[in-house]
C-alpha positions, -999 to 999 in steps of 0.1 A, spaced: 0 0 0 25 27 10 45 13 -21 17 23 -43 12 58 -28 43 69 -32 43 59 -70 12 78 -75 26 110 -57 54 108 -83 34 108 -110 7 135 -94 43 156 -89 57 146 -127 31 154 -144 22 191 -124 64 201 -128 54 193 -165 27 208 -171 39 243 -152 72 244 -167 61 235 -203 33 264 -201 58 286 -183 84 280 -211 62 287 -241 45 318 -221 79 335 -215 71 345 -183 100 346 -165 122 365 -193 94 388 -193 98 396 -162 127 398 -158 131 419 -193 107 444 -178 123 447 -139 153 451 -157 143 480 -180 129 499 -149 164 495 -134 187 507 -155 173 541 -154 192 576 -140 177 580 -105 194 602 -79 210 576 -51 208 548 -78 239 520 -83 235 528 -123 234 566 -115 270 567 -91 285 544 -119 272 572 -145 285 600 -119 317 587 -110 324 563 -140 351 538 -117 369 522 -148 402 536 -155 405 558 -188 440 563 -205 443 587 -236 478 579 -256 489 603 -280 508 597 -309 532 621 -330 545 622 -366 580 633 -367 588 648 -402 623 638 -406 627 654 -446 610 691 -439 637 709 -464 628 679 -489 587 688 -487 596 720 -493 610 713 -527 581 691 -537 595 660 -524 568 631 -507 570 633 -471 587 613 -448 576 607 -413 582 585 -382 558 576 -354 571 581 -319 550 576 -286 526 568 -266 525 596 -241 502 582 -217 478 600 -197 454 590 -173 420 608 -177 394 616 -150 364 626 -164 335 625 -131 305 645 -139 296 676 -119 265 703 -116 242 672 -121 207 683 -123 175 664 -130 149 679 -149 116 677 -163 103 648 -134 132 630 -131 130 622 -172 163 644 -180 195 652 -163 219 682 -172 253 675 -163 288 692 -168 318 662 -179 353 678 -167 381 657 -181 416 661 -167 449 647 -179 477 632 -148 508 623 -169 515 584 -164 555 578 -171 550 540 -167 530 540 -194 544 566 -214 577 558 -242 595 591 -231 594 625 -212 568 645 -230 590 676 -214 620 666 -230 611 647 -262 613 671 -293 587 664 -327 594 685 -363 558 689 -376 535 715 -397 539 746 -380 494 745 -373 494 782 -364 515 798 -394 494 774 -420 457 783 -404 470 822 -406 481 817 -445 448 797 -453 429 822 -436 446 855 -452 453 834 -485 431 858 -504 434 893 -487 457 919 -485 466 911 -451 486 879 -467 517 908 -474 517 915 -439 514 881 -427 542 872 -454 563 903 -442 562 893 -400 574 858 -411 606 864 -423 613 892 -396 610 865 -369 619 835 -387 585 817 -390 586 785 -410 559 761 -426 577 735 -401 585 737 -364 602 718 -339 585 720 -302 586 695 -273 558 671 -266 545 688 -239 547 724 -257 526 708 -288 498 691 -268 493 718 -236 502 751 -252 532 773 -259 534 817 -272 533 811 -304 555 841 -320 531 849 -353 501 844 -329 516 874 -304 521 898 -334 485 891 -343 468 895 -306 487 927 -306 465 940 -336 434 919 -327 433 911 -291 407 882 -293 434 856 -308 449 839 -285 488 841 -283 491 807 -272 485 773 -293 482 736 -282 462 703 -296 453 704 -257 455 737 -248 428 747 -223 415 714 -222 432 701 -192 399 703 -165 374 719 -190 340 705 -202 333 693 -238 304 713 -233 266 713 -215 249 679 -218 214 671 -210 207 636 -211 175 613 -213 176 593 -185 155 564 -196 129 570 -175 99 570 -205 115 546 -227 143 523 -217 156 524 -250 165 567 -247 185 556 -213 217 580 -218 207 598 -255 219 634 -255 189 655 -261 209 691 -260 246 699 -262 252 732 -255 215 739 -255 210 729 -287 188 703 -302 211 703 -334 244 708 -349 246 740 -371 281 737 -392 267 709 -418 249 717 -452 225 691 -444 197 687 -413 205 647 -416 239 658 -410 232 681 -383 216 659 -361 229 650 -327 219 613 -320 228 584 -295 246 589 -261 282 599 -255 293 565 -256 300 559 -219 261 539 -213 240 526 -238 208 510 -233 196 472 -222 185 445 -244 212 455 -273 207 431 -305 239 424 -331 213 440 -363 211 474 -346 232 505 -350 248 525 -316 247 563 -323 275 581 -304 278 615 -303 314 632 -309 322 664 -296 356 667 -309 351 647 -341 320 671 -347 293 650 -358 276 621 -348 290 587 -359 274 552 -357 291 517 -350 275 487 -360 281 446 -348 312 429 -357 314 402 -340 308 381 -303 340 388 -273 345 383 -240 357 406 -215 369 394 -181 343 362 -185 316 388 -197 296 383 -229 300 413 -246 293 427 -286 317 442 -304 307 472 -325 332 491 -348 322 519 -372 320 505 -406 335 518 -438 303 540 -447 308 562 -419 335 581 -436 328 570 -471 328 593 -502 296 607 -507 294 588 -544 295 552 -520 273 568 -492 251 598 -502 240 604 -463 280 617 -463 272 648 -490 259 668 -461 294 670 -446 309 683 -474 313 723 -466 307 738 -487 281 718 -504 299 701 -533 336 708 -517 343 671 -508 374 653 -499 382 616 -507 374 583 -482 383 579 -450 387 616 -443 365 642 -425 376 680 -433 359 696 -395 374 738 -408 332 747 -396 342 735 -358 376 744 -356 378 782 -363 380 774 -400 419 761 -392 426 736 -425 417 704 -403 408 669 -413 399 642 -392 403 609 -399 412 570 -383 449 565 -377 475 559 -405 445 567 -427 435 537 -422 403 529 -438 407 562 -460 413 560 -498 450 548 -508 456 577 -524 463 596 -484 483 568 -475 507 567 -506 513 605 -500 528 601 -471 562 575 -460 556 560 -431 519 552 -433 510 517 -420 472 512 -412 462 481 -399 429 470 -378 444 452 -348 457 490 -337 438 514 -355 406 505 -353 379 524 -333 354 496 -317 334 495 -284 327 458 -264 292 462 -251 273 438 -227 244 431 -245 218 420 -216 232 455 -198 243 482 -222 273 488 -203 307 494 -222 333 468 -204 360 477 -234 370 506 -261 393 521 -281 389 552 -296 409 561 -323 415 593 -338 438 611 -365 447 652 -364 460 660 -400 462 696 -419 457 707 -455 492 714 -465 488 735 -494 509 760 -517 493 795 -515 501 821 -543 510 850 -515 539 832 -496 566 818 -514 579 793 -492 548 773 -503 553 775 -542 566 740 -543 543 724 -520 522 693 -529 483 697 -516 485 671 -486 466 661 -459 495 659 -436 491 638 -404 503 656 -367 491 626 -343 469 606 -333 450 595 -301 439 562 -290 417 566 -256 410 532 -243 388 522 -210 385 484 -195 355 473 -171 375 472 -132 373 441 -112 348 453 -89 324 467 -117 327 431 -139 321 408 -108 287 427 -103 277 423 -137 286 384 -138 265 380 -104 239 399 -127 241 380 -157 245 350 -129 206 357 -118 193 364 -151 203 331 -165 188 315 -137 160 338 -136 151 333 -174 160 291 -173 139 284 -146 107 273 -162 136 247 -175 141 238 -147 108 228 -139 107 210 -165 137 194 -155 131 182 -124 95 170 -141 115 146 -163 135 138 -134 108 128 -113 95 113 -142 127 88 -147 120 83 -108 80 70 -114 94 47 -146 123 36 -123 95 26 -91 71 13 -112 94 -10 -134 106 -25 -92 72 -27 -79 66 -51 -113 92 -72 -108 85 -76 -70 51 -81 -79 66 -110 -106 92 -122 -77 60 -128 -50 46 -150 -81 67 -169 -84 74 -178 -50 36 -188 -41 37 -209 -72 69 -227 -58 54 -236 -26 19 -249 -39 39 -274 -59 61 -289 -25 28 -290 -7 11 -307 -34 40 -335 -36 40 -340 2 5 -349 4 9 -373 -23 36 -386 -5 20 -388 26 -16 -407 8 13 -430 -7 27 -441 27 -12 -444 42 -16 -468 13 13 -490 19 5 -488 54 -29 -500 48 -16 -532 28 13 -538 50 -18 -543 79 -38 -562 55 -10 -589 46 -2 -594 84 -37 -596 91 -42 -623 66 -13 -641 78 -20 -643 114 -53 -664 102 -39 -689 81 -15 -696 112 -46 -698 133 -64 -728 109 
């Protein structure tokens, strides 16, 4: 009896685990849920764990900068192809906490100021930035020629030159180049026109200074706007393009993206220096300290040739005025100073920018800009971006140092800002992605331990047939001894019998 209840409270259990887990399982329910508590999450609230890790990003960011020595200026002056070597890193480590943080509009926007400053890392670094001397394109003397190129100010410009020795190359230190130095043309000029600034540097006065005012969507309305930029500057849109698809300012500032990410959509990112807005799309699957994560890379069409990608055309300024592949000419953004932007080592730009120039070596593994996100998450846990300064070099009819020159986009360096998930940060998502596997796999585990108790039922009720066949067989063993016993026993009563009867008979023939 107890045999037989527990068998059918197996099967009573089987069947329910089952039925539950099969109807959970084709229902969804649990990644639904999960989907949705995880969407209300990851949203900016003030005293949030996703809000201090937006505040007070805690991965480490390094920004390496990269210069192109000229080593044959006297031959480029004559006509000659340039010849240039790379020399670097210069590693600095880059704080970049945000400040003045302000929600707005219910808690569905959040202005915020994003300071970056530099700390020199010598461990890190190839030399002593204060020491270490680079030839390049003297910037400040080549904007001033393009600038005056058509005026009558060029014969002045032309005339201060040669008083103080100005040349269309210069040699400065590292340190001079990226955080600033008097510039000698530059002080002539801000003693005519005060507002120019006497000073020049690739860095100059960006050492603790914003890229500007954000306001950000926090996600709270639609998971999917969680980090957007929705004004920069208090503006909605860009206004240096000739186009409004050009203009636009999508997607986040590529430190938070939002949940659920799939490999067929694009990430918008937002570039302050390069800008414009760019957009990186799936390359392929990583893994980042045992974290899943997507790798997303900007694609050749984002800096194609407006014949190959027509969206491009709007970035052409004027309209019309556009330069090859690979190459973004930013004059609108940048004080109209002859600058063009591109990926380092030109690399993918047309060939034509990378034959121009000795010394050019583009490759992927080192200059490719790409960003490992954690799909379930949205949180970066790896980048690299990678970026190229060059300048038109250019001959211009009013200074005749330049009579010889070959038009050029000449590269000065390049940066390659890089970030890695911390140890802290990527054990909290694995405990995350930990839950959420067992979260969303639970109704198979239901079902699991419904085919388990299954096996057990099968298991019980293939015993309790062969007991059942053992007891047979065992009652049908002793009916058979029993049977021959009594037989025996009727055949000794018989033999008994005549034995009696014989002596019986005897004793009576004795007796006549």
């Amino acid at each position: 009896m107890k045999r037989s209840c527990g068998i059918y409270a197996t099967g009573i259990i089987s069947a329910h685990l089952l039925i539950i887990g099969i109807a959970l399982l084709v229902a969804q329910v649990f990644p639904t849920l999960f989907e949705k508590r995880l969407k209300s999450n990851i949203v900016l609230k003030n005293g949030s764990d996703v809000f201090k890790a937006w505040e007070n990003p805690p991965p480490p960011v390094y920004i390496q900068f990269f210069f192109f020595n000229v080593t044959n200026s006297e031959d480029i002056l004559q006509g000659k192809k340039p010849s240039v070597t790379q020399v670097g890193p210069y590693t600095y480590r880059e704080y970049r906490p945000r400040v003045n943080v302000t929600f707005l509009e219910n808690g569905t926007k959040v202005a915020a100021l994003s300071p970056k400053t530099f700390v020199f890392q010598p461990d890190m670094s190839a030399g002593d930035p204060e020491i270490d001397q680079v030839t390049t394109v003297n910037i400040p003397a080549v904007t001033v020629m393009e600038l005056t190129k058509s005026s009558f100010t060029s014969l002045v410009i032309f005339f201060v030159m040669n008083m103080y020795g100005v040349e269309v190359f210069a040699t400065h230190t590292v340190h001079e180049l990226l955080w600033g130095f008097k510039d000698p043309l530059l002080s002539k000029l801000h003693y005519v026109k005060p507002d120019v600034d006497e000073y020049f540097g690739l860095m100059y006065k960006k050492n603790g200074t914003s890229d500007g005012d954000f306001v950000f969507k926090t996600g709270e309305d639609d998971y999917k706007d969680f980090g957007k930029i929705f004004t920069w500057n208090g503006q909605s849109s860009l206004k240096w393009w000739s186009s409004n698809e050009s203009n636009m300012i999508n997607g986040t500032d590529g430190s938070t993206f939002h949940p659920l990410i799939s490999k067929d959509e694009l990430l918008y990112i937002f570039a302050a220096d390069l800008c414009r807005s760019i957009y990186i799309a799936f390359e392929k699957d990583v893994e980042v300290k045992g974290i899943p994560a997507y790798r997303f890379a900007p694609p050749s069409e984002v800096l194609a040739a407006p014949e190959v990608n027509p969206s491009n055309a709007g970035f052409c300024v004027p309209s019309g005025a556009c330069l090859g592949a690979g190459v973004l000419k930013v004059s609108v953004c940048r004080n109209d100073a002859p600058v063009v932007v591109s990926f380092p080592h030109f690399f993918q730009a047309d060939q034509k920018y990378i034959d121009a120039i000795e010394g050019m070596h583009p490759n992927k593994e080192d200059h490719e800009t790409y960003l490992d996100v954690n799909p379930l998450t949205g949180f970066p846990v790896r980048g690299c971006k990678r970026a190229q300064l060059n300048i038109i070099l250019d001959k211009y009819d009013a200074f005749p140092q330049t009579k010889l020159l070959n038009q050029t986009i000449f590269p000065i360096m390049f940066i390659n800002e890089s970030v890695i998930i911390d140890d802290k940060s990527a054990q909290n998502i694995r405990t995350l992605l930990l839950i959420a596997t067992i979260v969303t796999n639970f109704p198979l585990i239901i079902v699991g331990l419904g085919v388990l108790m299954l096996c057990i039922l099968i298991i019980l009720l293939l015993r309790s047939r062969q007991q059942k066949k053992a007891t047979t067989r065992d009652d049908m063993v002793y009916t058979q001894v029993a049977e021959k016993q009594e037989e025996n026993c009727k055949s000794n009563h018989k033999e008994n019998s005549e034995s009696k009867m014989v002596s019986f008979i005897s004793m009576t023939q004795i007796e006549h």
